[in-house]
N, C-alpha and C positions, 0 to 999 in steps of 0.2 A: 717234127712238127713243120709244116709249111711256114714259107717266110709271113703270109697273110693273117694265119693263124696265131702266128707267136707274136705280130705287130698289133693284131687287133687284142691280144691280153692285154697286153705290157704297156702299150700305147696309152690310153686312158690315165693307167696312174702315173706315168711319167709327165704326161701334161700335167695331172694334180699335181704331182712333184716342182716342175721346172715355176709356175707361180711364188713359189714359199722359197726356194733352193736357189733361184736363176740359174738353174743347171738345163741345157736346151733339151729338151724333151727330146728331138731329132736324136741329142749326143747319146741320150740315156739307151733308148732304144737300138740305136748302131753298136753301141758297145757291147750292151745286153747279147743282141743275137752274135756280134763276133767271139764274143768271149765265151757264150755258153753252145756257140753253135744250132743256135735256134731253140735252146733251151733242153738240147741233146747229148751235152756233154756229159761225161761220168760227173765231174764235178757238181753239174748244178742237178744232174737226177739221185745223187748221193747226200750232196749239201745245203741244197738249192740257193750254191750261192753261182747267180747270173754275171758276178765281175769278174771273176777271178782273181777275190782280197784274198790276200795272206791274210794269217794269224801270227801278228807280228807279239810283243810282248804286253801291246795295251791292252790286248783282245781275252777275256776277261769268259768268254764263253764258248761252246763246245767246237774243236779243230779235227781235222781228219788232214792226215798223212797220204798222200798222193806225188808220183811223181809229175813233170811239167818238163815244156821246152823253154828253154831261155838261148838267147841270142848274147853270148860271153866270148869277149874277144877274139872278136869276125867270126865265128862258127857258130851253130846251133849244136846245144848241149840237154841229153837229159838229168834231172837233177830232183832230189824231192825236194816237198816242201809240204807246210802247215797252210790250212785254208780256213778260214771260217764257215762255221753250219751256221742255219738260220734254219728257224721254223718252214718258212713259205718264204715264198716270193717277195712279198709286200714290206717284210721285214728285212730282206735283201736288199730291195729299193731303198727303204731308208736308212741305214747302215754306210749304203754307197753314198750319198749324200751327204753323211753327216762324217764320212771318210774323208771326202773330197773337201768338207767345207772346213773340218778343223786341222786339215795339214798343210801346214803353211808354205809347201813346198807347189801345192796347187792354190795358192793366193792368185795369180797374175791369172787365171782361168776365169774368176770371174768377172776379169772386166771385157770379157766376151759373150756378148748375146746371142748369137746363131753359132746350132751345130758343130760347123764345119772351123768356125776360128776355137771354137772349145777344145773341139778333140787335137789340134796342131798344139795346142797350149799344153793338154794334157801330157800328150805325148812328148813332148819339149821338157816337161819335168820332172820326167821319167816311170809312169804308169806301168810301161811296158817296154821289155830290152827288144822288141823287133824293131827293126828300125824301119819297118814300112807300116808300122801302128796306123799315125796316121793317114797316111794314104789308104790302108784297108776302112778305115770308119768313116772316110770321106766318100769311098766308094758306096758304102753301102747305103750313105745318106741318100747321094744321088741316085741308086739303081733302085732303091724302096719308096723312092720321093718322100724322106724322111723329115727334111724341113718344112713340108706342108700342117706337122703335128706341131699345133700352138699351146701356149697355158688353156688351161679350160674357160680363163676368166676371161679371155680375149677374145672365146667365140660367142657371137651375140644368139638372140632369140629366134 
C-alpha cells in the first residue's frame, strides 16, 4: 500500500482516537506504518494487528506464532513470539490504546501532547528493543508531515 493510501485509512481514526486517548494521532499513524510496514507486513495481513503487540499473558484472545527481530545484547537476533489477532483494524486501534493507556510502564507518555515527544517516551519505556525506535517514528512523522493530523474535534467548520 502507498504511504498516502495507508495514511488516508488510518489517519481519520487515529484523529478519532488521539481526542478520547491523548495518544497523538501523528504517533499512532508513524507507528502503525513502521510496524506494519504500510500495513504490509505478514503480521498485520495475517493478524491485522498494525503494532506489533505481543500476546503476553493478559491477552485473553486469539494469538498466532511468528517469528520477529529483536535487538538483544548489541546484535539483532531472530526469535518467536506470540501476537495478538484482531478482527480489523479498528479493533487494533483500540486495543493499542487501551495497551498503552493501562500499562503503567507508559504512564510518563501521557504527559506528552505532540507525536514526536510521544514516540521518544514510548521508546524510553521500552516498546521496542531497536534502539533507533524512536528516531525511525520521528522520521516518518516528519517525511509524511504527520503532525499536521489533529483530533477531529480540533478541526473547525
Amino acid at each position: 500500500m502507498k504511504p498516502q493510501d495507508f495514511i488516508a485509512l488510518i489517519g481519520p481514526a487515529a484523529q478519532a482516537s488521539a481526542g478520547q486517548t491523548q495518544i497523538p494521532a501523528s504517533f499512532t499513524v508513524a507507528q502503525a506504518a513502521l510496524e506494519s510496514g504500510w500495513g504490509e507486513s505478514g503480521l498485520t495481513q495475517r493478524a491485522k494487528n498494525l503494532f506489533g503487540i505481543k500476546a503476553d499473558r493478559s491477552w485473553q484472545g486469539e494469538k498466532l506464532t511468528l517469528n520477529t527481530r529483536e535487538f538483544l545484547k548489541g546484535q539483532w537476533v531472530v526469535v518467536s513470539a506470540q501476537w495478538r489477532v484482531y478482527p480489523d483494524w479498528q479493533a487494533c486501534l483500540l486495543d493499542h490504546a487501551q495497551f498503552l493507556r493501562r500499562n503503567k510502564r507508559y504512564a510518563a507518555c501521557f504527559e506528552c501532547a505532540e507525536g514526536k515527544a510521544f514516540a521518544k517516551a514510548v521508546a524510553q519505556a521500552g516498546y521496542a528493543t531497536d534502539p533507533n525506535y524512536a528516531d525511525k517514528l520521528i522520521a516518518m512523522i516528519d517525511k509524511y508531515k504527520l503532525d499536521q493530523l489533529v483530533r477531529l474535534e480540533e478541526v473547525g467548520p
